[in-house]
Residue frames as qw, qx, qy, qz and C-alpha x, y, z in Angstrom:
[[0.608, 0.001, -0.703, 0.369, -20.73, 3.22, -6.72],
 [0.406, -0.903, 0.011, -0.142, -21.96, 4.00, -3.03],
 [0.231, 0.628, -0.492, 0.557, -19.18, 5.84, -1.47],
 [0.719, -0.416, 0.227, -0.507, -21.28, 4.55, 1.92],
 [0.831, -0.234, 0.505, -0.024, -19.88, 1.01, 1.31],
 [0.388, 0.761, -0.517, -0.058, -16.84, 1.29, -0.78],
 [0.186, -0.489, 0.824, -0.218, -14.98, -0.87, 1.69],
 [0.753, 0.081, 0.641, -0.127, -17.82, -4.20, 1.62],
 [0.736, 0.659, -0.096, -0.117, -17.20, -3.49, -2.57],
 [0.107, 0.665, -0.734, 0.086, -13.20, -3.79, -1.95],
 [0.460, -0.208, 0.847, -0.164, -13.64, -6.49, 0.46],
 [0.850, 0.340, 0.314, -0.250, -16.13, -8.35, -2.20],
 [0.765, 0.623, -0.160, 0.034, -13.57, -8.20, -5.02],
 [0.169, 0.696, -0.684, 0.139, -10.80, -8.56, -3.34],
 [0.505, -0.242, 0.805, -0.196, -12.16, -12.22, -1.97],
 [0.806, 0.565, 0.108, -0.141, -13.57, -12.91, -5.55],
 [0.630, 0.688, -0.352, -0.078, -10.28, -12.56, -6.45],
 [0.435, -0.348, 0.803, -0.211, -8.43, -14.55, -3.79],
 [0.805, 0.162, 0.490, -0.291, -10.84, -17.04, -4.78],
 [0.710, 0.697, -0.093, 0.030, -9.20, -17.00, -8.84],
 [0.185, 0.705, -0.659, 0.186, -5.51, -16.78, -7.67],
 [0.372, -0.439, 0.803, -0.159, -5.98, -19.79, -5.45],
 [0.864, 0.428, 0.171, -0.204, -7.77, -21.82, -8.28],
 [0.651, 0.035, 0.474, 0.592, -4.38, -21.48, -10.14],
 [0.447, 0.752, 0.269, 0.403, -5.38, -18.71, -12.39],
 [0.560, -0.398, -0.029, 0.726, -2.31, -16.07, -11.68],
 [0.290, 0.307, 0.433, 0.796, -2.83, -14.14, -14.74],
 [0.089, -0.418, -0.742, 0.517, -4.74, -10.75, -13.09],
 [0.081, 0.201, -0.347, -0.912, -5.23, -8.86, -16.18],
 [0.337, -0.249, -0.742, -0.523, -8.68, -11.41, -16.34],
 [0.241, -0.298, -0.770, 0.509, -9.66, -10.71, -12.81],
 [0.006, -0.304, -0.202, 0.931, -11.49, -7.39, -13.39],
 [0.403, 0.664, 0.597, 0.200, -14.95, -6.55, -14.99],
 [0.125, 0.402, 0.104, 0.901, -14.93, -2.99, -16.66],
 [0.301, -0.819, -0.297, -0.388, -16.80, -2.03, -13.24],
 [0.673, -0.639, 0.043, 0.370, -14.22, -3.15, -10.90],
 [0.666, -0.074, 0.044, 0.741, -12.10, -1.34, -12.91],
 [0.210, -0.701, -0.255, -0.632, -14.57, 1.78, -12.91],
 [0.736, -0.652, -0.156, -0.095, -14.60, 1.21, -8.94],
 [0.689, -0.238, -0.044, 0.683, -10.49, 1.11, -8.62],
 [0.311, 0.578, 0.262, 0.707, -10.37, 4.15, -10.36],
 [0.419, -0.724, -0.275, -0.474, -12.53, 5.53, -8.08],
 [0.733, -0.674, -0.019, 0.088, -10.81, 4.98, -5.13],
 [0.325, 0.847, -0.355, 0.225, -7.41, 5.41, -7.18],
 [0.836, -0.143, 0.529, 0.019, -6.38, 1.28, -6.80],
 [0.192, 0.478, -0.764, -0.389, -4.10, 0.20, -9.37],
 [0.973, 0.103, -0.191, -0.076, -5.58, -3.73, -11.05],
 [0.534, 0.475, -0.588, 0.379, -1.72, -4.21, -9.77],
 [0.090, -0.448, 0.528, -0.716, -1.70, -2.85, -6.62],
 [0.783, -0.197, 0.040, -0.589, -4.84, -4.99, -5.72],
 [0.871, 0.264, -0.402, -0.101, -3.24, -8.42, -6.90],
 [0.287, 0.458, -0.649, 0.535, -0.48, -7.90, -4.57],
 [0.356, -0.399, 0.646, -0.545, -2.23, -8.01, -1.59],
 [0.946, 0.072, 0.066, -0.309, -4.47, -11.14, -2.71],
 [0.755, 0.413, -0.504, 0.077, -1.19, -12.70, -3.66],
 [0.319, 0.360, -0.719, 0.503, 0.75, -12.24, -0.91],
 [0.641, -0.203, 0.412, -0.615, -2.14, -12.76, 1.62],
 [0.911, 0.107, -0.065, -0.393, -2.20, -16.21, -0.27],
 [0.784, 0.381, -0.443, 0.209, 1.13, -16.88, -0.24],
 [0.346, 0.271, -0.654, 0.615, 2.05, -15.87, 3.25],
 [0.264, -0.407, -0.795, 0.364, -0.72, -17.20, 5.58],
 [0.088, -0.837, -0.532, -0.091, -3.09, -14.34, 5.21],
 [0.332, -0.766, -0.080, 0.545, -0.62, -11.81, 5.39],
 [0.244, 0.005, 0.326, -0.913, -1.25, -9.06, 4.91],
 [0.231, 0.374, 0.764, -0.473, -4.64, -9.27, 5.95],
 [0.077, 0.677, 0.585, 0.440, -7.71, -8.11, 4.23],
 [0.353, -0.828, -0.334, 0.281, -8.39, -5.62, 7.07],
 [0.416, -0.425, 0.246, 0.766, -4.57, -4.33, 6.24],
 [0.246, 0.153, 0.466, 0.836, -5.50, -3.96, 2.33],
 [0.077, -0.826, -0.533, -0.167, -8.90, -2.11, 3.21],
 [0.335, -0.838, -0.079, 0.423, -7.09, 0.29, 5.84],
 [0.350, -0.107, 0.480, 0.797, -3.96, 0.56, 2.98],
 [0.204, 0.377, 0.611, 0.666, -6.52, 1.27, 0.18],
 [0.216, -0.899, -0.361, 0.122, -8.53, 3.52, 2.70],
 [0.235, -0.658, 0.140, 0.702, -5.47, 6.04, 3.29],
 [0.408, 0.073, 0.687, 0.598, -5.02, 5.77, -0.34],
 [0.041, 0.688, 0.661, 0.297, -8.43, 6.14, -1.45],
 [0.119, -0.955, -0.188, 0.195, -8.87, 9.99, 1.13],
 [0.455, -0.533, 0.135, 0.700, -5.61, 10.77, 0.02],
 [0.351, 0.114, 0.701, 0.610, -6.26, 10.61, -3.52],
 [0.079, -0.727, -0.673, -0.115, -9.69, 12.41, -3.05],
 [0.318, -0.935, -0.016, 0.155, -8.83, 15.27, -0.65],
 [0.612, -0.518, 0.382, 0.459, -5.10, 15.73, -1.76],
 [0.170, -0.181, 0.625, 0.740, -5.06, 15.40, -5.33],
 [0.619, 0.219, -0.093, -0.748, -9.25, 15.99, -6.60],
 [0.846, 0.151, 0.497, -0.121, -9.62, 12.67, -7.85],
 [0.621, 0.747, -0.205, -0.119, -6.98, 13.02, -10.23],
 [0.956, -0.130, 0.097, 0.246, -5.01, 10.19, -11.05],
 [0.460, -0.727, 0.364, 0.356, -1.07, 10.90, -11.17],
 [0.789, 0.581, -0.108, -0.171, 1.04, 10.45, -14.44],
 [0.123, -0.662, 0.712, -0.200, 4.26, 10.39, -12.54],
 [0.960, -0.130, -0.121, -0.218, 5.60, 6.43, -11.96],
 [0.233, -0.728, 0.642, -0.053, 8.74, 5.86, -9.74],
 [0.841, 0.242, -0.467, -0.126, 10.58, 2.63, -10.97],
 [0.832, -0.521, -0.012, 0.192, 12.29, 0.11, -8.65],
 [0.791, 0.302, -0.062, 0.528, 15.52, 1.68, -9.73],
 [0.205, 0.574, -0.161, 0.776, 14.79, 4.64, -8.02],
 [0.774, -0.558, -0.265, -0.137, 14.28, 3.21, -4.86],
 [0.115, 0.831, -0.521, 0.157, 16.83, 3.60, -2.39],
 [0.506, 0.200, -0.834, 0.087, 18.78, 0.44, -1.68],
 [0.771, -0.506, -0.304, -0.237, 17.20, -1.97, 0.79],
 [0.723, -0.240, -0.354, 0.542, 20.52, -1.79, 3.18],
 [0.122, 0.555, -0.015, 0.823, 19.60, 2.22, 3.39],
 [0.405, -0.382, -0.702, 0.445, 19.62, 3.63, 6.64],
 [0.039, -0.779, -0.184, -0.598, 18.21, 6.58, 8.41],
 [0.328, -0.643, 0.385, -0.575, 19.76, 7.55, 11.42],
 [0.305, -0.317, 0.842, -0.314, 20.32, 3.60, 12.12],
 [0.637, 0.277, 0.658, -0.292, 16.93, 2.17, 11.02],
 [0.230, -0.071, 0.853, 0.463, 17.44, 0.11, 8.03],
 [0.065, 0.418, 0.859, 0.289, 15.03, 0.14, 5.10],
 [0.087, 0.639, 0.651, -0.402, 13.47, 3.30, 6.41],
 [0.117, 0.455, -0.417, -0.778, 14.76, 5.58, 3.42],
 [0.003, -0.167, -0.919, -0.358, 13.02, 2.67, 1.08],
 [0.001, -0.603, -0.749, 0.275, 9.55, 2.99, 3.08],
 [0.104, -0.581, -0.160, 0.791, 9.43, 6.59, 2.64],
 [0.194, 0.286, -0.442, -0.828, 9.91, 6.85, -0.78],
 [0.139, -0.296, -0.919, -0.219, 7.39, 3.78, -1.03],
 [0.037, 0.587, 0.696, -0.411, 4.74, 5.22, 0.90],
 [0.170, 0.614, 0.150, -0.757, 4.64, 8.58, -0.78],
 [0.309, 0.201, -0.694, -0.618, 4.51, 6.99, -4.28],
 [0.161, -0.263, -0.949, -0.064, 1.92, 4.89, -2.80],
 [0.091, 0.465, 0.272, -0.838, 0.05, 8.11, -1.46],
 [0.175, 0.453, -0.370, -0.792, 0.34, 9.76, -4.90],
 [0.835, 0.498, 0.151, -0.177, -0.67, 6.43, -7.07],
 [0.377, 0.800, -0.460, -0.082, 2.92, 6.18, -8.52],
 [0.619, -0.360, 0.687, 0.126, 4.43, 2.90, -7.88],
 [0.331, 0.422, -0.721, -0.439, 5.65, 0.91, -10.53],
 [0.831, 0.105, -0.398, -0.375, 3.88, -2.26, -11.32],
 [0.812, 0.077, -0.531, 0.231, 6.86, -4.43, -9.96],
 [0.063, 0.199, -0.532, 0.821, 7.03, -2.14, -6.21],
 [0.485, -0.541, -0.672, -0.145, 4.33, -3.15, -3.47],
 [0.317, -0.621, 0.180, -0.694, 3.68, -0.91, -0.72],
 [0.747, -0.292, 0.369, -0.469, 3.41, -3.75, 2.08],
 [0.803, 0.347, -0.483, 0.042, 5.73, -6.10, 0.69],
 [0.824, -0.461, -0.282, 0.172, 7.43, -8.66, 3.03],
 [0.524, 0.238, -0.232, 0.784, 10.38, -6.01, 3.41],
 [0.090, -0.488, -0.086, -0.864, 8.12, -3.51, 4.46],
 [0.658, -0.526, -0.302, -0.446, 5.97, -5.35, 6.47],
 [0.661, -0.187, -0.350, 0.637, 9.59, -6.86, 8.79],
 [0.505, -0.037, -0.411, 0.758, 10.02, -3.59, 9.12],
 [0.570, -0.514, -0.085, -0.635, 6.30, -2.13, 10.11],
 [0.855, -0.258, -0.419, 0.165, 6.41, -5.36, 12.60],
 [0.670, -0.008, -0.403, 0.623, 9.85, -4.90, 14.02],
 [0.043, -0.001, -0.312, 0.949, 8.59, -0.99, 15.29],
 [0.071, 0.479, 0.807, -0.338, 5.05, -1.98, 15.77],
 [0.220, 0.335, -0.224, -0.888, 3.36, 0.13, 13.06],
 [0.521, 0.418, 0.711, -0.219, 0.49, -0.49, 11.02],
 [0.427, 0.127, 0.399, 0.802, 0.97, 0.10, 7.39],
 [0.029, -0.745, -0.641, -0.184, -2.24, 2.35, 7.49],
 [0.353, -0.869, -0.127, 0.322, -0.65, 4.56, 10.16],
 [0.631, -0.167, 0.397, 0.645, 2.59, 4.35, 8.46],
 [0.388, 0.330, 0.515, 0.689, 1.25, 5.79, 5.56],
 [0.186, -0.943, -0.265, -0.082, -1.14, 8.49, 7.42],
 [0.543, -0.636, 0.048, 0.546, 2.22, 9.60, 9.38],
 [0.441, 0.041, 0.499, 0.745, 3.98, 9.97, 5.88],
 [0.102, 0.702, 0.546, 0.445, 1.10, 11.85, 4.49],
 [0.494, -0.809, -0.221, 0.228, 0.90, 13.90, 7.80],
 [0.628, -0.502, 0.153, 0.575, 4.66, 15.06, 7.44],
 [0.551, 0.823, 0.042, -0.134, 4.53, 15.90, 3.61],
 [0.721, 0.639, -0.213, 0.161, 8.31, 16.08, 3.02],
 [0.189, -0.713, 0.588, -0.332, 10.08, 16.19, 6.39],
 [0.820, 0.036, -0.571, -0.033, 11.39, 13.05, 7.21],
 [0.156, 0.118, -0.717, 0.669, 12.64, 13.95, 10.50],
 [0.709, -0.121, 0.021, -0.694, 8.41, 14.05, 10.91],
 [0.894, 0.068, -0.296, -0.330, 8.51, 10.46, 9.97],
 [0.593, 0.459, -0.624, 0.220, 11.60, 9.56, 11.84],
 [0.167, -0.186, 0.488, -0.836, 10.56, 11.07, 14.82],
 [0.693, -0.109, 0.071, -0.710, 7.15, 9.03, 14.44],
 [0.829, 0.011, -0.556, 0.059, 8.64, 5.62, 13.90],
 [0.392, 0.236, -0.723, 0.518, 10.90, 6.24, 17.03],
 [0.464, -0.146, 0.527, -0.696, 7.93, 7.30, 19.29],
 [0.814, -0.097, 0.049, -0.570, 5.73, 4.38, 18.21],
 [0.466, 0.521, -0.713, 0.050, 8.85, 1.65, 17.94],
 [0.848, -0.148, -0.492, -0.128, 9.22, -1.03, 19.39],
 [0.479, -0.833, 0.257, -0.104, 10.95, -1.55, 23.08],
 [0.910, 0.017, 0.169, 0.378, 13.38, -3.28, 21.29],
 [0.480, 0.649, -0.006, 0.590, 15.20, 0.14, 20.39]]
């Protein structure tokens, strides 16, 4: 795979597969040849993690964006390289160990959730049924003017201090706080 134009390969299969999910075919376990799944690997893309954004970009007016799941699967993709060798994770946090979606941090709702989402989304470790950029995630990227891309660079950036990450949502927040 050229590493030079990873991103026009993402963007190619990820509008091949738009193209299958809005045909009616939902089932994404038929969406993949054994290269695009040689090519997620490589970038260290769940077949899951892909579907999501093609789904929900189909189901909620193009949000998220392509642009979002390139920049998402970009932080993803250098973290996974430079951070962990290219070595996928066995670890897999379940939605049970999420913290509740009415968790707060110092006021801001949902940002204990994000946290632990982003860094299992760093690592490769989401569960199947947990989306990085889901519509919970994305109200509250919106509501403090964040880009999930940054969101997740900030998180990466901080490593385990959340007052890093708390302290970055409140300087880039919205003027609504």
């Amino acid at each position: 795979m050229s590493q030079y134009q990873w991103d026009t390969t993402f963007t190619a299969l990820f509008e091949r597969c738009l193209k299958r999910y809005r045909s009616g075919d939902s089932d994404f376990n038929g969406y993949y040849t054994p290269a695009d799944l040689g090519f997620l690997t490589d970038i260290g893309c769940k077949p899951r993690e892909l579907f999501d954004f093609v789904e929900d970009h189909a189901e909620n007016d193009g949000e998220p964006s392509l642009t979002t799941a390139v920049l998402v699967a970009s932080v993803r993709r250098d973290y996974f390289r430079i951070q962990m060798g290219g070595v996928l994770s066995s670890l897999e946090i379940s939605p049970g160990s999420l913290p509740p979606k009415t968790a707060e941090m110092e006021g801001l709702v949902w940002l204990p959730r994000i946290i632990v989402k982003a860094r299992a989304k760093l690592r490769g470790e989401l569960h199947p049924e947990i989306m990085y950029g889901c519509g919970g995630d994305r109200h509250f990227l919106r509501t403090h003017d964040l880009a999930p891309s940054d969101f997740l660079r900030a998180v990466w950036a901080a490593e385990e201090d959340d007052t890093k990450i708390l302290a970055y949502v409140r300087s880039k927040g919205s003027r609504l706080h």
